[in-house]
N, C-alpha and C positions, 0 to 999 in steps of 0.2 A: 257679666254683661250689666250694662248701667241703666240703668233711663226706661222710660215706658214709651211701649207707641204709639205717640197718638189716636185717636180715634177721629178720623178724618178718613174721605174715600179716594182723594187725587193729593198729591203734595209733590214736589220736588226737594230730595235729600242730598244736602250738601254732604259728599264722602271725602273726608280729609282729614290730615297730610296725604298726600296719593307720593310714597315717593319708593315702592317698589311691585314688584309683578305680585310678591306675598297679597300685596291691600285687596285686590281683585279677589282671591282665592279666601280669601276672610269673612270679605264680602258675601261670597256665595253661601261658605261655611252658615255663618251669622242670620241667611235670611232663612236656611233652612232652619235652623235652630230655634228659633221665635215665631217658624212656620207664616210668612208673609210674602207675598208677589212684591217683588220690587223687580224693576227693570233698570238694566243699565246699557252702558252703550260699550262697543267696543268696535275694534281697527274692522274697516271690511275685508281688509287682504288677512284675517283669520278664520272668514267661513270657508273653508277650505273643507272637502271628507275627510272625514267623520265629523271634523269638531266644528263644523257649522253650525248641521241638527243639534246636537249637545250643547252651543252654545245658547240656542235659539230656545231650545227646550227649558233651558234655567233663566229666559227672560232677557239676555243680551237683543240688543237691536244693534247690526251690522251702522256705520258710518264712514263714506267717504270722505276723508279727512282736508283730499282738496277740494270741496266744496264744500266745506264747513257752514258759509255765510247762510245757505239754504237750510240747516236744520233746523235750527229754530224754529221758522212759520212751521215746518212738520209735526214738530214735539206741542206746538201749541195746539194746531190739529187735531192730534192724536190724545190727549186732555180731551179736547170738547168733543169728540164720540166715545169716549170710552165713560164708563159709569167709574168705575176703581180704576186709578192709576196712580202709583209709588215710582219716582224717575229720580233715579241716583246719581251724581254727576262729579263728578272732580272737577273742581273748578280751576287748578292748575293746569288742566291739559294734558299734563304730562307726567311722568315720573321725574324728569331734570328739575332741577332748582332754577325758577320763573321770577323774575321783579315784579311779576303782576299777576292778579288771578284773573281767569275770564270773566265776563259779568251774562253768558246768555242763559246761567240757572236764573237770575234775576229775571231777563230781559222775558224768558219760557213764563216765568212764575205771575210776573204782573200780566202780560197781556195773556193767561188762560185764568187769571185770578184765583189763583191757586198759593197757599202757603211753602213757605220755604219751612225745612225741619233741620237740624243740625246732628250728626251724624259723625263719630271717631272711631279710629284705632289710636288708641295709645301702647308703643311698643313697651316705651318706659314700664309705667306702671301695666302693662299685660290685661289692657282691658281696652273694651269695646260696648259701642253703645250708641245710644239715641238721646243727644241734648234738647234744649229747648224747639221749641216751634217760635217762629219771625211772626209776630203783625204784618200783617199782607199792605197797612194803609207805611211804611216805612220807606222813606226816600232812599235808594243807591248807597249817600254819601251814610247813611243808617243803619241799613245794611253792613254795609265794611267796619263801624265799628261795633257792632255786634258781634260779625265774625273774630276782629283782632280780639276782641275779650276772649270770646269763646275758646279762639284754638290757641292763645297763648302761654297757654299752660300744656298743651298734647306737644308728643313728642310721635314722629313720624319713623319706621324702623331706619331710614339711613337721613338724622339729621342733618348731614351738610347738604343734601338736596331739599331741605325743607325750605321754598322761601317765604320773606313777607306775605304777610293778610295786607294786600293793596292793589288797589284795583288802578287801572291805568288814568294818568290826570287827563 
């Protein structure tokens, strides 16, 4: 395991490459390991019994994936009543190989003013971890290249779905 973590009580963690069902189960693995509440999100149509409770129990938050546009003001929301919160995010979307990463860990982060953390699996090298913390005062266009430094060295378990650090023009 690499990196320390922060000492901050809210942040949004950039989780990436996201580009198999493995990265989820590492995730878990990892937050147990280092003993810290992080929440992430995951499909609605997987709270299903049993693994609803169980997922809910390890800090998953259920997401209707078509009505995506409405998360955000929630996740900003849910930052400004909670005292501690760690909100993990792939900013791919998806496990497929993307031309573009999403921007609403951004969009969550400015409007609850909350830090961005960076956050890998590298399969390559067999390590995982917690990189830097983002200046919270960094424009969008600042952000992405921060990210493209960052993650252009990680290798994600099935590279040909690994795409570009670019956010949409």
């Amino acid at each position: 395991m690499a990196g320390k973590l922060p000492e901050l009580k809210k942040a949004v963690f950039i989780a990436a490459p996201h580009t198999s069902n493995w990265d989820g189960f590492w995730l878990i693995m990892y937050k147990f390991a280092i003993d810290v509440e992080v929440s992430f999100l995951g499909k609605a149509a997987l709270f299903w019994w049993p693994l609803g409770p169980m997922l809910t129990a390890i800090g998953c938050i259920p997401v209707d994936r078509s009505t995506a546009a409405g998360i955000v003001p929630q996740l900003v929301q849910a930052f400004r009543e909670k005292e501690h919160l760690f909100l993990a995010l792939a900013p791919e979307g998806t496990r497929q190989c993307q031309p573009y990463w999403k921007t609403g860990f951004y969009r969550i982060a400015t409007a609850a003013e909350i830090p961005i953390v960076l956050a890998f699996i590298d399969y390559e090298k067999k390590q995982m971890g917690i990189g830097p913390t983002l200046p919270m005062a960094l424009t969008l266009p600042e952000v992405e290249t921060r990210l493209a430094e960052f993650y252009s060295t990680i290798t994600g378990k099935r590279p040909a779905l690994q795409g570009p650090v670019a956010f949409a023009p």
